[in-house]
VEXPA-727956 format. One record per residue (C-alpha): x, y, z; residue in one letter. Coordinates in Angstrom, 3 decimals. Layout:
<sites>
<site><u>X</u><v>Y</v><w>Z</w><residuo>A</residuo></site>
...
</sites>
This chain:
<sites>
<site><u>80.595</u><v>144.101</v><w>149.140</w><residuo>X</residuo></site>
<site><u>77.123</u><v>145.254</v><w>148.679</w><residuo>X</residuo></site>
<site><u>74.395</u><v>143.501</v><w>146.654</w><residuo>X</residuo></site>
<site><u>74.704</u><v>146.371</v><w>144.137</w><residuo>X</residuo></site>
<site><u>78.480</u><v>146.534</v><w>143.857</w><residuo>X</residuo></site>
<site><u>78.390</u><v>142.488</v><w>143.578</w><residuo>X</residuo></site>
<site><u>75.927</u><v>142.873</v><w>140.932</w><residuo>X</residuo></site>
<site><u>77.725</u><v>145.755</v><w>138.848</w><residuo>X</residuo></site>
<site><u>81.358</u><v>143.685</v><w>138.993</w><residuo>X</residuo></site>
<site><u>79.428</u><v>140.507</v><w>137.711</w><residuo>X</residuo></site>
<site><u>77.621</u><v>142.557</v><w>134.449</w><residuo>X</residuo></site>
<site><u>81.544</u><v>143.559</v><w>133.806</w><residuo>X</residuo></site>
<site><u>82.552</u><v>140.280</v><w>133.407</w><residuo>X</residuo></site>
<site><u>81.654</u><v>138.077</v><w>130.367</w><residuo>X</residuo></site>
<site><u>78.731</u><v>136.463</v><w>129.933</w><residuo>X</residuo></site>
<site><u>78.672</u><v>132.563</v><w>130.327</w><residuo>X</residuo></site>
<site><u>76.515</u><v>131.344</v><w>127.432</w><residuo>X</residuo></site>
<site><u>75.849</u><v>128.328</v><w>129.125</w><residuo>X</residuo></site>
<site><u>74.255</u><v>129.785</v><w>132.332</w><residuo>X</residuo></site>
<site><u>72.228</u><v>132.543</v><w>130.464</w><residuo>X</residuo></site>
<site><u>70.631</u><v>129.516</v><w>128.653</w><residuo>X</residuo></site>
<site><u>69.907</u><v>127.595</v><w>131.738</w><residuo>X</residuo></site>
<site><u>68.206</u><v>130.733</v><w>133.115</w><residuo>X</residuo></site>
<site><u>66.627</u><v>131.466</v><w>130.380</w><residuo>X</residuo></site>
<site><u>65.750</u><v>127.593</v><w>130.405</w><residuo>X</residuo></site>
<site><u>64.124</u><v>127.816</v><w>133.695</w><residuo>X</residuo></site>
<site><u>62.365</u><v>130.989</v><w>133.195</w><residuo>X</residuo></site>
<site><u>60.096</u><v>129.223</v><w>130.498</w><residuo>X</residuo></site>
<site><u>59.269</u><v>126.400</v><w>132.750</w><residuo>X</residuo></site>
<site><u>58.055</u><v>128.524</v><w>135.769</w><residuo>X</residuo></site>
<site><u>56.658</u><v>131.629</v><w>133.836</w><residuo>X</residuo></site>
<site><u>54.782</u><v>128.740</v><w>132.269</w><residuo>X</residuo></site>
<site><u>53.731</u><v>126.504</v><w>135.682</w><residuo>X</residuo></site>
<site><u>53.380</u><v>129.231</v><w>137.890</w><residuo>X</residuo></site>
<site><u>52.311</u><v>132.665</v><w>135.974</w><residuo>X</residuo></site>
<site><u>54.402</u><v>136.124</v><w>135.789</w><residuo>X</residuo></site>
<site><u>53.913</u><v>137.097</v><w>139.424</w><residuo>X</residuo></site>
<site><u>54.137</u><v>133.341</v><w>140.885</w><residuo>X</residuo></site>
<site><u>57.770</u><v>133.542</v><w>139.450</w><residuo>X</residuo></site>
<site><u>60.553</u><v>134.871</v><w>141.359</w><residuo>X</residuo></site>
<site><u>64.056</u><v>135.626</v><w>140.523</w><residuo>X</residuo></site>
<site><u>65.021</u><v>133.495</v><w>143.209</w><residuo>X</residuo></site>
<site><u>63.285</u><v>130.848</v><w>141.923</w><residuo>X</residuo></site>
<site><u>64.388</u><v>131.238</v><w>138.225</w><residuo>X</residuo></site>
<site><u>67.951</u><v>131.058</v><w>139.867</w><residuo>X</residuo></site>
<site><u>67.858</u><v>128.009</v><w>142.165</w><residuo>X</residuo></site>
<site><u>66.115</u><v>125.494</v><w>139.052</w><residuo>X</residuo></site>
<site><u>69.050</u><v>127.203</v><w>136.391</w><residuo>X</residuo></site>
<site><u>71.729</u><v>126.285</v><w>139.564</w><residuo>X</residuo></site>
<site><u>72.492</u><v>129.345</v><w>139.496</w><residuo>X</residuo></site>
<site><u>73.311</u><v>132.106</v><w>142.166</w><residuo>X</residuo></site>
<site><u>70.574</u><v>134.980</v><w>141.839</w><residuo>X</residuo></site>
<site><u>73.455</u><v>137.366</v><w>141.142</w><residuo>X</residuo></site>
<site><u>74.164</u><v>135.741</v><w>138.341</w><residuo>X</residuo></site>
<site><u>70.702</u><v>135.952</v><w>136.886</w><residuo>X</residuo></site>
<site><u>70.317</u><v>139.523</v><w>137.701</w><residuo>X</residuo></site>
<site><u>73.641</u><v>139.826</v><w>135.570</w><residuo>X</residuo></site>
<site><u>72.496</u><v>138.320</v><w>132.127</w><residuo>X</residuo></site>
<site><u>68.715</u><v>139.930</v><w>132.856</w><residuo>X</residuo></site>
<site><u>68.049</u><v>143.274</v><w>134.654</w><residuo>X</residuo></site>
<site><u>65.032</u><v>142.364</v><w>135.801</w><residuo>X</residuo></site>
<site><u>61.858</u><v>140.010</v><w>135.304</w><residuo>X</residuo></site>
<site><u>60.299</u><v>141.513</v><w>132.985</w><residuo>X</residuo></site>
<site><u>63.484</u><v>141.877</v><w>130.962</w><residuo>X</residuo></site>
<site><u>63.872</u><v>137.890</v><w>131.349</w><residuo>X</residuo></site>
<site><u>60.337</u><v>137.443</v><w>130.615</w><residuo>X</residuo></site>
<site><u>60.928</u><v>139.424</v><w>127.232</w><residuo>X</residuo></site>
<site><u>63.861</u><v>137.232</v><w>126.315</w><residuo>X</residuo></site>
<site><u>62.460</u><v>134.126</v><w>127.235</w><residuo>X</residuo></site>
<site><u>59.981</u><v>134.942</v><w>124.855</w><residuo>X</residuo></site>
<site><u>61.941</u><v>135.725</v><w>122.253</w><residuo>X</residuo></site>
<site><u>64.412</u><v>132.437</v><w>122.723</w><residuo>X</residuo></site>
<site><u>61.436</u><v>130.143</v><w>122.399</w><residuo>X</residuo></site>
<site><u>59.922</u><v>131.967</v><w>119.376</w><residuo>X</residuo></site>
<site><u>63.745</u><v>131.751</v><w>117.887</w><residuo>X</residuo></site>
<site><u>64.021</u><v>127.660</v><w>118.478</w><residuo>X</residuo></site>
<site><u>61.657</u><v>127.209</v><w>116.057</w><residuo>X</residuo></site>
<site><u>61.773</u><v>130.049</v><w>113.877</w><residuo>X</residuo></site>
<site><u>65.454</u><v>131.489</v><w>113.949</w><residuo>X</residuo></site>
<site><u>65.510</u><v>134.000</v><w>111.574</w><residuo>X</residuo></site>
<site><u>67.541</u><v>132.942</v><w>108.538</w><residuo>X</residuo></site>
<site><u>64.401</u><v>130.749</v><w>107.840</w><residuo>X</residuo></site>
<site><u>63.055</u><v>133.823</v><w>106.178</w><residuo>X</residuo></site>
<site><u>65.874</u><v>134.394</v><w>104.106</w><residuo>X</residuo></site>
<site><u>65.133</u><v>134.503</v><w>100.190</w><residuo>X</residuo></site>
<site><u>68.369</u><v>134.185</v><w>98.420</w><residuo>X</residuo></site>
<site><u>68.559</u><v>133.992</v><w>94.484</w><residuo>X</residuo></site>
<site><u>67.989</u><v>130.394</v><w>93.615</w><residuo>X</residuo></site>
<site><u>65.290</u><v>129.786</v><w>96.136</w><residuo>X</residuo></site>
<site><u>61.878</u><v>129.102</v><w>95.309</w><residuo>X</residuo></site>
<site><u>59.396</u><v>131.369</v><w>96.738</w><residuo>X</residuo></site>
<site><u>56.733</u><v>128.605</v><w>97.175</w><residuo>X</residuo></site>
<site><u>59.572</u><v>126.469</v><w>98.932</w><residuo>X</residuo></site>
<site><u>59.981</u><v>129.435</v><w>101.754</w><residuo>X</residuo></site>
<site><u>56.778</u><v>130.107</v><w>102.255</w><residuo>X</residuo></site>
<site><u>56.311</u><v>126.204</v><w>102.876</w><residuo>X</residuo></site>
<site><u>59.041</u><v>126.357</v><w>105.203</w><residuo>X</residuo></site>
<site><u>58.175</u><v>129.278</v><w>106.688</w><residuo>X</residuo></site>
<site><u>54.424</u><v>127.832</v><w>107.542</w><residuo>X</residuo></site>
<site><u>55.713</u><v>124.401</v><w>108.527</w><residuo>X</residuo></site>
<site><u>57.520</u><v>126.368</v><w>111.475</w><residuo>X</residuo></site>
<site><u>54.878</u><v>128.514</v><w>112.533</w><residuo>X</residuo></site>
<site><u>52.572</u><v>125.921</v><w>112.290</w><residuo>X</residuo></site>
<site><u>54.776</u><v>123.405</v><w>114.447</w><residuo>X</residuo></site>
<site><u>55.020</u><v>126.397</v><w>117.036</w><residuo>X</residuo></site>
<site><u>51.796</u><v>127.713</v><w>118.063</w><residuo>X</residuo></site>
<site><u>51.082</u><v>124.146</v><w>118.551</w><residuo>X</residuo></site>
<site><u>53.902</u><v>123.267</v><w>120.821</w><residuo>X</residuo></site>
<site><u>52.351</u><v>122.532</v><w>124.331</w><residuo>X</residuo></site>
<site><u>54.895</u><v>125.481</v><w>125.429</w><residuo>X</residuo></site>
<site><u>53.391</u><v>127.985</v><w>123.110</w><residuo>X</residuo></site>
<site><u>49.818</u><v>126.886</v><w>123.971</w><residuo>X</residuo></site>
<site><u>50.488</u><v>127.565</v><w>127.494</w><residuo>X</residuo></site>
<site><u>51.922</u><v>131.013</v><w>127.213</w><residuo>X</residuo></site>
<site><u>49.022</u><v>132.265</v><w>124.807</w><residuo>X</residuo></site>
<site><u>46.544</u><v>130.856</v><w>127.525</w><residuo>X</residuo></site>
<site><u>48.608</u><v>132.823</v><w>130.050</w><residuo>X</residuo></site>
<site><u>49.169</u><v>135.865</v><w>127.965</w><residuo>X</residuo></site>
<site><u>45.015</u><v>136.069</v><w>127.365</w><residuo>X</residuo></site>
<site><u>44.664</u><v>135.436</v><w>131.626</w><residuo>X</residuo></site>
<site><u>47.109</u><v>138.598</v><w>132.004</w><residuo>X</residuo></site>
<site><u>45.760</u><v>140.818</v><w>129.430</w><residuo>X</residuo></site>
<site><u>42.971</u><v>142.190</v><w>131.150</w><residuo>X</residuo></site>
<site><u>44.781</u><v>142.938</v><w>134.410</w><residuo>X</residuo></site>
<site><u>48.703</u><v>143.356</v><w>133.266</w><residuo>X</residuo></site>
<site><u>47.803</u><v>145.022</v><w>129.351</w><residuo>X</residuo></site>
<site><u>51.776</u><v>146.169</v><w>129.229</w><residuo>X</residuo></site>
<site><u>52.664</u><v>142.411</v><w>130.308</w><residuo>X</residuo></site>
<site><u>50.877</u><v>141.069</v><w>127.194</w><residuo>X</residuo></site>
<site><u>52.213</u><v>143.853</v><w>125.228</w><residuo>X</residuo></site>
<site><u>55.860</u><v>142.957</v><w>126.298</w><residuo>X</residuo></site>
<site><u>54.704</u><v>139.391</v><w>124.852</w><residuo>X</residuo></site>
<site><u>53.580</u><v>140.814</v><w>121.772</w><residuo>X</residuo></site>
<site><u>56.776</u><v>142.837</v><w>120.927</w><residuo>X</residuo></site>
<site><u>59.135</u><v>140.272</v><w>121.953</w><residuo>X</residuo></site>
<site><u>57.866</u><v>137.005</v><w>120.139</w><residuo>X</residuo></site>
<site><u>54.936</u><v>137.891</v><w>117.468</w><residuo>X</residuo></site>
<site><u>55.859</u><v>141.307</v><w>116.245</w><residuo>X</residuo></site>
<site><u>59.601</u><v>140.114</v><w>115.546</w><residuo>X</residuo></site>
<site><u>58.374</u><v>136.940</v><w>112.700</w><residuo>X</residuo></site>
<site><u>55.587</u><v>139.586</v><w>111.233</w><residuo>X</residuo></site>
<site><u>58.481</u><v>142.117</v><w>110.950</w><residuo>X</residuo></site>
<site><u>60.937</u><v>139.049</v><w>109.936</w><residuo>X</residuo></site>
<site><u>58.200</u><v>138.156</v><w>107.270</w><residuo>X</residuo></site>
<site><u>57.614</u><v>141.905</v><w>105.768</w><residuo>X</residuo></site>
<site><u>61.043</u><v>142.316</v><w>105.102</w><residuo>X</residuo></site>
<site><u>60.914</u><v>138.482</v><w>103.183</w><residuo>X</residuo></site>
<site><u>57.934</u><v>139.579</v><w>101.443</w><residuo>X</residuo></site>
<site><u>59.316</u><v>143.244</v><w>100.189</w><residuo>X</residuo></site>
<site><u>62.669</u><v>141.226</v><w>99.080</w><residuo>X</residuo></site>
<site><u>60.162</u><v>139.013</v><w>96.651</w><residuo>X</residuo></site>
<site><u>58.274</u><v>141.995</v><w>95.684</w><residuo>X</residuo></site>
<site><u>61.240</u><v>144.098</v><w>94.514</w><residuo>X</residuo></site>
<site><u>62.264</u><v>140.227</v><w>92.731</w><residuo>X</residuo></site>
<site><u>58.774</u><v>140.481</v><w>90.750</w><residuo>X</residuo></site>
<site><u>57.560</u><v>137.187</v><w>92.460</w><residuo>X</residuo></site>
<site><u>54.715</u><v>139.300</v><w>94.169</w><residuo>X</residuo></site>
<site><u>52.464</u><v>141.774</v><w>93.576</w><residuo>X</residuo></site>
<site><u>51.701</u><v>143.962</v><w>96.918</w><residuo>X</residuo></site>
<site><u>51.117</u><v>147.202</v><w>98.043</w><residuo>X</residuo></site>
<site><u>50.731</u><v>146.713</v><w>102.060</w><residuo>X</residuo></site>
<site><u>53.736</u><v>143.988</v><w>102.915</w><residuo>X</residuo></site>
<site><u>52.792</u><v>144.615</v><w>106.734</w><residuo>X</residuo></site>
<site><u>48.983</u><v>143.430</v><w>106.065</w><residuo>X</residuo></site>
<site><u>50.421</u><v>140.601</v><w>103.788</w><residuo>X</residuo></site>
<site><u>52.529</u><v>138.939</v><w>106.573</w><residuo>X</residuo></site>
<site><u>49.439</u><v>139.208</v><w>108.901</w><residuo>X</residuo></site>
<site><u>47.145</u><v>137.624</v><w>106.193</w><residuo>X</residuo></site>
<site><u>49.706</u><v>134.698</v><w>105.704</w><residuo>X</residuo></site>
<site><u>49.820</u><v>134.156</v><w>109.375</w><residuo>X</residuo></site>
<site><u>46.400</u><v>134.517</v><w>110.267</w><residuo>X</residuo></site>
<site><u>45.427</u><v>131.985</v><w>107.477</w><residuo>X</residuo></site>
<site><u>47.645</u><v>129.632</v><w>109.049</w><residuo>X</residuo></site>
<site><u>46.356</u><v>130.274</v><w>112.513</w><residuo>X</residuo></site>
<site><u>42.597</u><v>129.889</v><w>111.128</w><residuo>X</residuo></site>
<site><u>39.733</u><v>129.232</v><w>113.547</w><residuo>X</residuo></site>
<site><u>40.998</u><v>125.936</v><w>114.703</w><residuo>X</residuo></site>
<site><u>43.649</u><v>127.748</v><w>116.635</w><residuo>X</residuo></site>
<site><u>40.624</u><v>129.906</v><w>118.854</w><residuo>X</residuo></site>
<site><u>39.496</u><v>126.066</v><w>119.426</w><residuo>X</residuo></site>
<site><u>42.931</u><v>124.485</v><w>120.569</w><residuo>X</residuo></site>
<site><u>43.586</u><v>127.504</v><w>122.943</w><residuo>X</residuo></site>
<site><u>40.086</u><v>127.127</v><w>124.563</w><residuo>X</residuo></site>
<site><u>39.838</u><v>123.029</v><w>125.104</w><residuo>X</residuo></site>
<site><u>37.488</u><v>122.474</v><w>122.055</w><residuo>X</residuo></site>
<site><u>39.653</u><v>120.869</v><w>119.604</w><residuo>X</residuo></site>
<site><u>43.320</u><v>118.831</v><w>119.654</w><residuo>X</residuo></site>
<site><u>46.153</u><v>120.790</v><w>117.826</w><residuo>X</residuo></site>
<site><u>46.616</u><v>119.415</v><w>114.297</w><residuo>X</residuo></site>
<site><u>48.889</u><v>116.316</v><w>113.538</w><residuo>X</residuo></site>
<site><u>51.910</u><v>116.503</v><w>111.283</w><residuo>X</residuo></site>
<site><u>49.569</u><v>115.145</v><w>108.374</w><residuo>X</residuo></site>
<site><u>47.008</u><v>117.730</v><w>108.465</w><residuo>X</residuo></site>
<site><u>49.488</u><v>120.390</v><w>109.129</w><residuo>X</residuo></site>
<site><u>51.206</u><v>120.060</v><w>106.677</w><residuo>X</residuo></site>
<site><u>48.092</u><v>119.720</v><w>103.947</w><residuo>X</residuo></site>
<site><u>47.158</u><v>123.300</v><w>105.820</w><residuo>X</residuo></site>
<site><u>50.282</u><v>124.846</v><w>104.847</w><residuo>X</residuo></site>
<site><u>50.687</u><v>123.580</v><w>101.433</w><residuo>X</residuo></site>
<site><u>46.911</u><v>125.493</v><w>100.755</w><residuo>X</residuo></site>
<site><u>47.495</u><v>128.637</v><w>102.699</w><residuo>X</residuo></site>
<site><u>50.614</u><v>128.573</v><w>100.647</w><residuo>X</residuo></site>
<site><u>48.572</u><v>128.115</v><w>96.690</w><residuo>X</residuo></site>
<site><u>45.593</u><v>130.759</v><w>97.517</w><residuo>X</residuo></site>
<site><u>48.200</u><v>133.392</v><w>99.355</w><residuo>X</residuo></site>
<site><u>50.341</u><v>132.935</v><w>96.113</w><residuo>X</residuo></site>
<site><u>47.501</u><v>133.062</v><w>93.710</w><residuo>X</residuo></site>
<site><u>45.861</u><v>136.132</v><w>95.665</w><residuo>X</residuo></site>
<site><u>49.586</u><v>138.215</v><w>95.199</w><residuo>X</residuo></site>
<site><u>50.605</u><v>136.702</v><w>91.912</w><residuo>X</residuo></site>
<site><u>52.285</u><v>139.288</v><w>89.822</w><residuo>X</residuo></site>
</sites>
């Protein structure tokens, strides 16, 4: 049996969740240590202890598994029903939630890494960073527009442009101390001053759409 036929019997069969996570596991870790084009398929495979068929089966290709990696590390620590607004929650509450998350993300070593790989590639690879872009950032601002339209049409906000709101609330959380972490200047923020961050990006982005 060919390579090809090999790998078109093993996409018929079902997917093991457990070895899709292991790949996708190991993917982070060497996109991260060694950079998109240090990072081989055959690599990804033998730290997942996997067979490289296998990986080609959950993931087409690199870029592919690059995209999802993305995605599964931006979903750890902001799955999406954290921007769920049902009828007795607090808006105030969410947001809080919401910025705690974020917050606790783009400060994880991991996510640190990737941005300072993401800004290496840009220049050289611009469809690489935009592949980032679309697979971890552009999915919360989209999550977050949709949250902030389901408050507006609930009268708890007053907005006209719920695309620029969700990229004001995150770049206020972001501020200029994130340009400082990513470039060796300054420490990410502790849990203390995080969370002081959040609760006043919160009170001025409330009080700036208050209906």
């Amino acid at each position: 049996m060919s390579d090809n036929d090999a790998q078109t019997g093993l996409r018929g069969r079902p997917k093991d969740p457990a070895k899709r996570q292991a790949i996708l596991d190991a993917a982070k870790t060497l996109f991260l240590s060694q950079g998109f084009s240090g990072t081989s398929m055959d690599a990804v495979a033998a730290d997942a202890g996997v067979s490289k068929l296998t990986v080609y089966s959950h993931f087409s290709d690199k870029v592919t598994l690059f995209a999802a990696a993305v995605e599964a590390k931006c979903e750890e620590s902001m799955p999406f029903p954290i921007f769920s607004l049902e009828a007795d929650d607090q808006l105030p509450t969410v947001l809080a939630r919401i910025g705690r998350a974020f917050m606790e993300l783009t400060n994880s070593d991991e996510a640190i890494q990737l941005e300072r790989l993401m800004n290496s590639l840009a220049v050289q690879d611009p469809e690489m960073a935009r592949l980032f872009f679309d697979a971890g950032p552009a999915k919360t601002l989209s999550e977050m527009e949709r949250l902030l339209i389901k408050a507006r049409d609930r009268r708890l906000l007053t907005l006209q442009d719920p695309v620029a709101a969700a990229e004001l609330f995150f770049g206020m959380l972001l501020s200029c101390r994130h340009m400082q972490v990513l470039i060796g200047c300054a420490a990410p923020p502790g849990p203390a001053e995080s969370e002081e961050h959040v609760r006043e990006v919160v009170r001025v982005f409330l009080k700036g759409y208050a209906p």
